[in-house]
VEXTORTOR-931641 format. One record per residue: residue in three letters; x, y, z of N, C-alpha, C, O in turn. Coordinates in steps of 0.2 Angstrom, whole numbers, plus 5000, padded with zeros to 4 digits. Layout:
! VEXTORTOR-931641
ALAXYZXYZXYZXYZ/...
END
This chain:
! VEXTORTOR-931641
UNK500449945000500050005000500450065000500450114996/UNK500950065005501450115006501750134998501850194996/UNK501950054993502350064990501950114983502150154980/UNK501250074983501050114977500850204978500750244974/UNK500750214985500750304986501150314986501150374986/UNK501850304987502550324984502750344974503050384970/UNK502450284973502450294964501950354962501950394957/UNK501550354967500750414961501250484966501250534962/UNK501650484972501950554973502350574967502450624964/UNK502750504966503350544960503150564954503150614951/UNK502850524952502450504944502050564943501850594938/UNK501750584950501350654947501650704946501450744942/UNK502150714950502550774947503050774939502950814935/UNK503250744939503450694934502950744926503150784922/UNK502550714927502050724922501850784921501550804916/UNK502050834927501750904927502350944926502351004924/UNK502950914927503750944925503750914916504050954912/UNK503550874913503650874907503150914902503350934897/UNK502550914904501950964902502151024902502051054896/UNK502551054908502851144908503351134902503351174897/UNK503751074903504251094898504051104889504251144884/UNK503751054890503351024882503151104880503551144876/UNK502451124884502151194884502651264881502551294876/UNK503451284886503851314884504151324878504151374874/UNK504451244877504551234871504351264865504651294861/UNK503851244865503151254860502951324858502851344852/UNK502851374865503151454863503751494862503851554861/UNK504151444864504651464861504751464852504751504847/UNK504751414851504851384845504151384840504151334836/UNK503551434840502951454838503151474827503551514824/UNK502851434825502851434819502351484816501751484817/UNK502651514811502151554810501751534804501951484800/UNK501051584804500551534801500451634797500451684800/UNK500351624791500051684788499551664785499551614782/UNK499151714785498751744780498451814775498051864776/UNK498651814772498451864765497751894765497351854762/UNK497551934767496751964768496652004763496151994759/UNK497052044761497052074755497052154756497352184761/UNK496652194751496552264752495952304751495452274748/UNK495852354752495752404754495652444747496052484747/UNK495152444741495452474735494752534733494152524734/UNK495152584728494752624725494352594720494352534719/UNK493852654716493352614710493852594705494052644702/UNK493952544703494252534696494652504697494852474692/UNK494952504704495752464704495452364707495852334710/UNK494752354706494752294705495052244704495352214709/UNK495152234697495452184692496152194699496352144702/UNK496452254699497252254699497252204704497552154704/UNK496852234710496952234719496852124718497252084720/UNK496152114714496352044715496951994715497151954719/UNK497252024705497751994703498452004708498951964709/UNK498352074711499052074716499052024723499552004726/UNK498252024724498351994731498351934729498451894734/UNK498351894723498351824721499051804722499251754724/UNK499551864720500351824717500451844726500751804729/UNK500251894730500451914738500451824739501051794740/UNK499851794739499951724745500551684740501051654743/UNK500551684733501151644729501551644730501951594729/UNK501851704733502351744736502351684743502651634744/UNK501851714746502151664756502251604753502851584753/UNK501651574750501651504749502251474745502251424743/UNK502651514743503151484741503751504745504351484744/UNK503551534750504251534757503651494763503151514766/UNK504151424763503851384769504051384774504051324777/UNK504351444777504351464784503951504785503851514791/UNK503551554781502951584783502151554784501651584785/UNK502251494783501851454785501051474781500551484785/UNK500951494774500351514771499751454774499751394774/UNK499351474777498751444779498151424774497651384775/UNK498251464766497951454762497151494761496851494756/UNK496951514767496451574766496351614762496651664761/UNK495951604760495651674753495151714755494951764750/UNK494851714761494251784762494651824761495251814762/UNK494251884757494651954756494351994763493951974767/UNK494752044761494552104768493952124769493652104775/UNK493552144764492952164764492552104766492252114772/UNK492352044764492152004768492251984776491751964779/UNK493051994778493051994784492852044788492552034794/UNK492852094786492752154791491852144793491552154798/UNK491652134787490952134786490652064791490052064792/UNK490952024793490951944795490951954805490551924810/UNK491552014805491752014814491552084813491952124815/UNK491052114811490752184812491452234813491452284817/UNK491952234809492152294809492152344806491652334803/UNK492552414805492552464803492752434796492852374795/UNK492852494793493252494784493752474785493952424782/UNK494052504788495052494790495052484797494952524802/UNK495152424798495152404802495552414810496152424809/UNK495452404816495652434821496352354821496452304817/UNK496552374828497052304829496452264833496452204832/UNK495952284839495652244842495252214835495052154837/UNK495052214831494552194826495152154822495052094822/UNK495552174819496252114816496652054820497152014818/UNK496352054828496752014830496051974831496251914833/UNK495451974831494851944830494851894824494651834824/UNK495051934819494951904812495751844812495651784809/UNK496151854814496751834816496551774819496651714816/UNK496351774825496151724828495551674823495651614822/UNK495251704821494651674816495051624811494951564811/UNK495451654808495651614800496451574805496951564801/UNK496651554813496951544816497751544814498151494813/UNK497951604813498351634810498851684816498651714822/UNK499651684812499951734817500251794816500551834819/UNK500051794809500151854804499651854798499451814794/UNK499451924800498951954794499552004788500052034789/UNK499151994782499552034778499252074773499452054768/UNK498652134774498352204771498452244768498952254765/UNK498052284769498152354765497952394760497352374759/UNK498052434757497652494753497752494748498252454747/UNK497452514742497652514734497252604733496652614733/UNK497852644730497352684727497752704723498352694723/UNK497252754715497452774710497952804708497652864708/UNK498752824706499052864707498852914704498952974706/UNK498652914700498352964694497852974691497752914689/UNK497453014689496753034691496453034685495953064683/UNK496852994679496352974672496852904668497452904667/UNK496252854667496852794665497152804660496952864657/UNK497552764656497652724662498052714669498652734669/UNK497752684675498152714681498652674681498752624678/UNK498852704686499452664690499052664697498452674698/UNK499552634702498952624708499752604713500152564712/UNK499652664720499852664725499652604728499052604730/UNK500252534731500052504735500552494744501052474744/UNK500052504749500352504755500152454758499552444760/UNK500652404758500452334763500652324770501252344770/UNK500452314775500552324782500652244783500352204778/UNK501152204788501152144790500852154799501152184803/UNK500452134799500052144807500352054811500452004809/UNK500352084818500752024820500052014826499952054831/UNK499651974826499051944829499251954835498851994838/UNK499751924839499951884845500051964848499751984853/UNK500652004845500552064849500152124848500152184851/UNK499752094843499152174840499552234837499352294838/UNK499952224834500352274831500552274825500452224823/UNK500752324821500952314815501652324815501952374818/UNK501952264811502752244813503152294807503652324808/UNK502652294801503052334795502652364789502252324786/UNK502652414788502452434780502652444774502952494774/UNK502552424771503152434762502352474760501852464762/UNK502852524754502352564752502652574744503052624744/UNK502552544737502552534730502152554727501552554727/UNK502552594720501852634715502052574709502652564707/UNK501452534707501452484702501352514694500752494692/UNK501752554688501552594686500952554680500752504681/UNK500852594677500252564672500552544664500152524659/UNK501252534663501052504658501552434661501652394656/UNK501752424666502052364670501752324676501952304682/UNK501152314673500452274677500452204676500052174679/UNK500852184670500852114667500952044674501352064679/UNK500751984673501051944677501651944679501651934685/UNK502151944676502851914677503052004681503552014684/UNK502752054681503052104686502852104691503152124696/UNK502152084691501752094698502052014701502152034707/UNK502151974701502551934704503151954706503351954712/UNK503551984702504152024705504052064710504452064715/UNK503452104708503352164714503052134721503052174726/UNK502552064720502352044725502951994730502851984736/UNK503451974726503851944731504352014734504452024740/UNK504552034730504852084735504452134739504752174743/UNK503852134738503552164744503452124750503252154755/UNK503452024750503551984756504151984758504251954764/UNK504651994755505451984757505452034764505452034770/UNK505452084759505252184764504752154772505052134777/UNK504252144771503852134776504152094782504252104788/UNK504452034779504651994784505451994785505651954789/UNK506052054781506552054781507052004781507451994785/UNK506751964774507251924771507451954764507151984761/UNK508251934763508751954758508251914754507851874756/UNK508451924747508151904742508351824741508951814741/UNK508251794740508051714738508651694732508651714726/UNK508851654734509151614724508551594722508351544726/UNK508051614717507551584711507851574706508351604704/UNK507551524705507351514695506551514695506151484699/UNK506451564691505851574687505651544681505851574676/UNK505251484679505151444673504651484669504251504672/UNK504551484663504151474657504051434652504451424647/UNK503651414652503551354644503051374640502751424642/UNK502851354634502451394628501851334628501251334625/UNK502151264634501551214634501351214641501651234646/UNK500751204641500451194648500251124652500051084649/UNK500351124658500351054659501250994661501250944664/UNK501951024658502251004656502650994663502751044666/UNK502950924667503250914672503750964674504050984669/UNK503850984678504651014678505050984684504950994690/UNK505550954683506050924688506750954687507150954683/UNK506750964696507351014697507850974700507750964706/UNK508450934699509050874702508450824702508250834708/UNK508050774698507850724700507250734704506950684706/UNK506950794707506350814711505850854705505950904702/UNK505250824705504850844705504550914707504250914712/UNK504650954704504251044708503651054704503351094707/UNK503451054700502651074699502651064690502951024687/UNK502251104688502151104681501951164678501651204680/UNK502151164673502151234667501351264667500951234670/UNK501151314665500351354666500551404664501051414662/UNK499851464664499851504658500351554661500651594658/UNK500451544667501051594671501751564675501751504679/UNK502251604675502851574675502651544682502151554685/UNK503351474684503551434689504051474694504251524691/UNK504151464700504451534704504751464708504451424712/UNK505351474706505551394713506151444716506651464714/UNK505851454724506151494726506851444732506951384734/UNK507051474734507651454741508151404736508151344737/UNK508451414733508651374728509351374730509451434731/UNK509951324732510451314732511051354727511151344721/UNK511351384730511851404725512251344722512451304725/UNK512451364713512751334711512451284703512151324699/UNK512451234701512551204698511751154697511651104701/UNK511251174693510651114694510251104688510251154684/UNK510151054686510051014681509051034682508751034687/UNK508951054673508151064673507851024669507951034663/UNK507550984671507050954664506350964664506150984669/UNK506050964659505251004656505250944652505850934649/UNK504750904652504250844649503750864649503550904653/UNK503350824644502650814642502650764638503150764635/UNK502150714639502250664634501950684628501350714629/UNK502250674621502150704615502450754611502350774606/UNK503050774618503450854615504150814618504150784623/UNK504750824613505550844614505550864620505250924622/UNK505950804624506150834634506650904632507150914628/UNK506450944635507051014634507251004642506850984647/UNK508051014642508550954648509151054648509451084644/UNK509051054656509551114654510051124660509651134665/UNK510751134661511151124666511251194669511551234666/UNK510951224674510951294676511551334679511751284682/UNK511751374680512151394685511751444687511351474683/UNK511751454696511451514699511951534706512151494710/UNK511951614706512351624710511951634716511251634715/UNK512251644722511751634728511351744730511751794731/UNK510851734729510451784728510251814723509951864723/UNK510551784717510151804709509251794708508851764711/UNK509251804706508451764700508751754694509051804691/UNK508451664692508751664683508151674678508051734681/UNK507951674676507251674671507551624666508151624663/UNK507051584666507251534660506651504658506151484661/UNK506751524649506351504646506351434643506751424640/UNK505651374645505951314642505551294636505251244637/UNK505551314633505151274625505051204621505451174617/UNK504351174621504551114620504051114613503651154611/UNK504351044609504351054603503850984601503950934605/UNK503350964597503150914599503450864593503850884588/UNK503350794595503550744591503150684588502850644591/UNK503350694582502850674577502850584579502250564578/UNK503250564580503250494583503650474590504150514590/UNK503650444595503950434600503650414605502950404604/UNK503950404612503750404618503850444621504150494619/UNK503550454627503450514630504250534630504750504630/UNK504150634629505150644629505350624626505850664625/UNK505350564623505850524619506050554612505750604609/UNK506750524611506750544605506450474599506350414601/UNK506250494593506050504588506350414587506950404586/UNK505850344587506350274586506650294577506350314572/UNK507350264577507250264569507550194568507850154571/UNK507150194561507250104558507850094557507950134553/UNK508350054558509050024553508950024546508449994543/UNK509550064544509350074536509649984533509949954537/UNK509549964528509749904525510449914524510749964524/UNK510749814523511449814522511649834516511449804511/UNK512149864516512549874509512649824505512749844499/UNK512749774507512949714502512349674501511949654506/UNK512149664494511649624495511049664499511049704504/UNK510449624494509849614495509549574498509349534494/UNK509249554505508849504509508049474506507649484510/UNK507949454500507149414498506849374503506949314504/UNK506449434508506149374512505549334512505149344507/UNK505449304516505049224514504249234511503949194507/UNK504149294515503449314510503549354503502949384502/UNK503949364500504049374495504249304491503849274488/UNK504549284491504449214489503949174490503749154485/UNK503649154495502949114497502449154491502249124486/UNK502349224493501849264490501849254481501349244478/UNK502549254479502749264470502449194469501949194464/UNK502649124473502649054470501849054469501649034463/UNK501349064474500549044476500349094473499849074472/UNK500449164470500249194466500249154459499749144456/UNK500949144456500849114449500549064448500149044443/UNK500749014454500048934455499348954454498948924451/UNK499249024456498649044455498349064450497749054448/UNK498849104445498849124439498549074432498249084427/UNK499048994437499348954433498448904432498248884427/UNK498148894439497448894438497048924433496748904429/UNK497148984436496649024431496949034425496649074422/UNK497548994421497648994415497348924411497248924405/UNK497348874416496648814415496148824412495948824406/UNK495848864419495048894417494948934412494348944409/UNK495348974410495349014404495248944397494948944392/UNK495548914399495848874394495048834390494848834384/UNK494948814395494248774398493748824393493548804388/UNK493648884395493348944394493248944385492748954382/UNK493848924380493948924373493748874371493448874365/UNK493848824375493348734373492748744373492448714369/UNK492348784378491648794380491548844374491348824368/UNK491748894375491548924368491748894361491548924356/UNK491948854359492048794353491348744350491148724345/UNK491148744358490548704360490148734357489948714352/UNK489848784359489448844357489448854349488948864346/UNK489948844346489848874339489548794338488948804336/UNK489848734339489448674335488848664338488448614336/UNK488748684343487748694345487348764341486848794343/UNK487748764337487348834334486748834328486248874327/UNK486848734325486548724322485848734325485348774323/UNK485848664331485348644337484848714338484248724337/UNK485548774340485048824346484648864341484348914342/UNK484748854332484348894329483648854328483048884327/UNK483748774329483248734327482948754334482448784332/UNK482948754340482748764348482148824348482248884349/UNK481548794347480948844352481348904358481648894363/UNK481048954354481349024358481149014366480549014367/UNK481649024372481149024380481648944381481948954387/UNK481748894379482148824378482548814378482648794373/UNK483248794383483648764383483948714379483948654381/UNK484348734373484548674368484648614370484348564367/UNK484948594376485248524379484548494382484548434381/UNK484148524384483548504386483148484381483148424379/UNK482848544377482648524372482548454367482048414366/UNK483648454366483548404362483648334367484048294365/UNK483548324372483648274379482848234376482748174376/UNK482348274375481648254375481448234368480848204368/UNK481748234362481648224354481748124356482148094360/UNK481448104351481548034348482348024348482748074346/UNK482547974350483447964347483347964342482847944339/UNK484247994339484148014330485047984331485247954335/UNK485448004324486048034325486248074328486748084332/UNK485748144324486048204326485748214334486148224338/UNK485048204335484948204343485448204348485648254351/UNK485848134347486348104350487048124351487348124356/UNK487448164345487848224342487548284347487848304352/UNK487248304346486948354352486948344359487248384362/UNK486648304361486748284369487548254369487748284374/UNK487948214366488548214366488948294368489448294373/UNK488748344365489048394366489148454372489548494374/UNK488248424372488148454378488348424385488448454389/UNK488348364385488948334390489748364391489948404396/UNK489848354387490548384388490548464389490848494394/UNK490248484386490148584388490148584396490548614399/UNK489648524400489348534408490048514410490248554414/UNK490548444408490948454411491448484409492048484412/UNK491348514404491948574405491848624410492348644413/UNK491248654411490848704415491048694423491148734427/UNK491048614424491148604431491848614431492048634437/UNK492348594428493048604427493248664428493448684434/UNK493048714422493048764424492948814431493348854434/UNK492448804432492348834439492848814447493048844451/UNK492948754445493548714450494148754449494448774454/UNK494348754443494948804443495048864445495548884447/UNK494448894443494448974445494448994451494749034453/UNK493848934456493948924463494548904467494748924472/UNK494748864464495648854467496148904465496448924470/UNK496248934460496648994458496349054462496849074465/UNK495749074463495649134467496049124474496349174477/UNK496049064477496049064483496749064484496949084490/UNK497249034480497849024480498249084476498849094477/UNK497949124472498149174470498049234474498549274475/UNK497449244477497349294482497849274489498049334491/UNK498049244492498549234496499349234495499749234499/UNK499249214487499749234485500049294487500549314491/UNK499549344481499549414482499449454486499549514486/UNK499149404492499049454500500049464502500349514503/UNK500349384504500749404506501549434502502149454503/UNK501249424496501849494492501849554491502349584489/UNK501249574491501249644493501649654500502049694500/UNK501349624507501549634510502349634512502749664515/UNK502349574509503349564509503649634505504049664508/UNK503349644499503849714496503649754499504149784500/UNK503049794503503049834507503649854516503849894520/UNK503749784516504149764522504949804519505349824524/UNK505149794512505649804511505749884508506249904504/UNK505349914509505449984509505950054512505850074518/UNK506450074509506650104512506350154516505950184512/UNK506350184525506350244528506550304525507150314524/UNK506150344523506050414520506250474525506050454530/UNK506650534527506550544532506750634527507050644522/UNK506550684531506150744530506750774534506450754539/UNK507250804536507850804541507750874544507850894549/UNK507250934537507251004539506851014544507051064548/UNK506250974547505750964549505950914555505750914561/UNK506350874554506550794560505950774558505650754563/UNK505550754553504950724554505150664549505650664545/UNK504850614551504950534547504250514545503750514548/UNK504350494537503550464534503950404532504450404529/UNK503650354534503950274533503050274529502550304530/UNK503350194523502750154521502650124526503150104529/UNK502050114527501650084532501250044528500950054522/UNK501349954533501049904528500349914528500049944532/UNK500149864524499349884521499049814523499349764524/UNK498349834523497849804525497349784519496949834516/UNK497449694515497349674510497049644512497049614517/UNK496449654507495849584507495849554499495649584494/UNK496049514498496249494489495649454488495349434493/UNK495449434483494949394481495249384470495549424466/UNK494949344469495149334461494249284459494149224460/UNK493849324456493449324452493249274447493549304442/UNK492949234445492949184438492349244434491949274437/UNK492549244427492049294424492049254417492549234414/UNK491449254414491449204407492249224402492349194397/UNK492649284404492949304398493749274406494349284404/UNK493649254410494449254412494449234418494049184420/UNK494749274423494849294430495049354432495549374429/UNK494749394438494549464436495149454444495149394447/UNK495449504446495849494454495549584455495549634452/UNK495449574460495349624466495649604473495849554474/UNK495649674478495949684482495449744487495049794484/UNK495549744493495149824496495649834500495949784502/UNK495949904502496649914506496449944510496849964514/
END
């Protein structure tokens, strides 16, 4: 009994000594959380005040020791939300501070420089510090009007967070690409992707770093940078698409043939032999075809003697037997089997002659030299084809088709 009210005296102290300390720690070492609220602006200067408070958070959110919290109420929302004034006092911003749980606010004014456009537009940003209700610092920039574009107002929005929190400028690279969408990798790391406005890779290492920009469908652009410590580089990466390939890849090309000699391969020969075998049929049935018409002229007598609407062979099949009867039906035998002869061969030949000439087309299309365009980098190779072969019997021969 003694022993276990000796363990709950130590152990609670214990637990209330590591609490205080954890607690300390903790205010000590208070990371900061911002948020970007935005401004305060005259009639007109709209458009501006949004697009500048958009690059203001791009700016924190791309230094991660300001801890961007990602908040987007603008001012006028807030003020209207915790009942304050227009411009706000510190009791009413350390309200708002605590709301979006935040340890810096970052505000301010926008007005016209000049009283007919197009303007320019004075802007004054305050960094307010929640925790002491004060405002820590102010920068105060005239943005002129014909240097309103994206890539200045980034400029101008990061150097007015540098200002506010008194950080030296950053080593950046700033990317542009002409495609949207396109990987960017900085040493082997992954950092974001190309859009209608530049990449801002800030905190960057001095010295020496390897950039690639991908898309699959476009030439990898691969570029070795030098940067010194506190520059900004601007780098344009341009990419180029590819008419054939893998992603990034370069462009596969065929091996051209060997200089020595010709290689005939097997479906060119298969294709040549089953094609004239097939010929060689249909030069049978052809054959057949002048026999059957020979027939014809010595039934010429018969099919004049033959009731119109009649069938000569019919006809004289039903006559009393004669000589001549019999000379007639004689001939009309032979015609039928010639007729079945005939058709046997045309039917064996289409079928051997059509695969003939399916697989030799294909085989000399196989042995086509690669074309290639060098001004362009573009390659047009023959591409094999899609045969359907068929050979026809027609009273005068055999007819060959194909559909591709």
């Amino acid at each position: 009994m003694k022993k276990g009210i000796l363990i709950a005296t130590i152990f609670i102290p214990l637990i209330s000594f590591f609490c205080f300390v954890s607690k300390a720690n903790g205010g000590s070492k208070q990371n900061k959380r911002t948020s970007v609220i935005g401004f305060n602006f005259d009639p007109g200067a709209e458009t501006f005040t949004e697009t500048f408070t958009t690059e203001l958070r791009g700016a924190v959110e791309g230094r991660v020791e300001l801890g961007h919290t990602g908040k987007t109420q603008d001012l006028e929302q807030l003020t209207l939300a915790f009942g304050c004034p227009e411009t706000p006092d510190p009791a009413c911003l350390k309200e708002i501070g605590a709301g979006l749980d935040s340890t810096h606010l970052i505000y301010g004014t926008v007005k016209k420089a000049n009283p007919k456009p197009p303007y320019s537009f004075e802007v004054v940003t305050n960094l307010f510090n929640v925790e002491t209700g004060k405002i820590e610092k102010t920068t105060k920039i005239v943005v002129p009007a014909d240097k309103q574009g994206t890539v200045y107002l980034q400029e101008s929005a990061d150097r007015v967070i540098g200002e506010l929190f008194n950080e030296p400028p950053s080593t950046t690279i700033i990317i542009q690409s002409n495609v949207a969408g396109a990987e960017i990798i900085l040493d082997e790391t992954r950092i974001g992707e190309t859009g209608s406005d530049p990449l801002w890779i800030r905190k960057v290492e001095p010295g020496k770093h390897r950039i690639i920009v991908k898309k699959e469908g476009y030439k990898i652009f691969e570029k070795i940078l030098e940067v010194a410590k506190g520059s900004r580089v601007d780098l344009d990466a341009p990419l180029f698409r590819l008419e054939k390939g893998e992603e990034g890849g370069e462009v596969p090309i065929e091996p051209l043939p060997k200089a020595k000699g010709k290689k005939i391969g097997w479906k060119v020969l298969f294709g040549a032999g089953a094609t004239a075998a097939g010929l060689g049929l249909a030069g049978g049935g052809l054959y057949y075809s002048l026999k059957i018409n020979s027939y014809n002229g010595d039934l010429e007598e018969a099919i004049n003697t033959t009731p119109d609407g009649q069938d000569v062979c019919d006809f004289y099949k039903n006559l009393e037997p004669s000589d001549y009867r019999d000379k007639v039906i004689s001939i009309c035998d032979q015609k039928t089997s010639l007729m079945a002869g005939q058709i046997a061969l045309y039917s064996v030949g289409a079928v051997v002659g059509g695969v003939g000439l399916y697989f030799l087309i294909d085989g000399l299309m196989e042995n086509k030299e690669t074309k290639k365009e060098s001004a362009k980098e573009t390659e047009f190779r023959f591409k094999k084809i899609s045969l359907v072969p068929g050979l026809t019997p027609t009273s005068g021969g055999l007819s060959i088709y194909g559909s591709f």
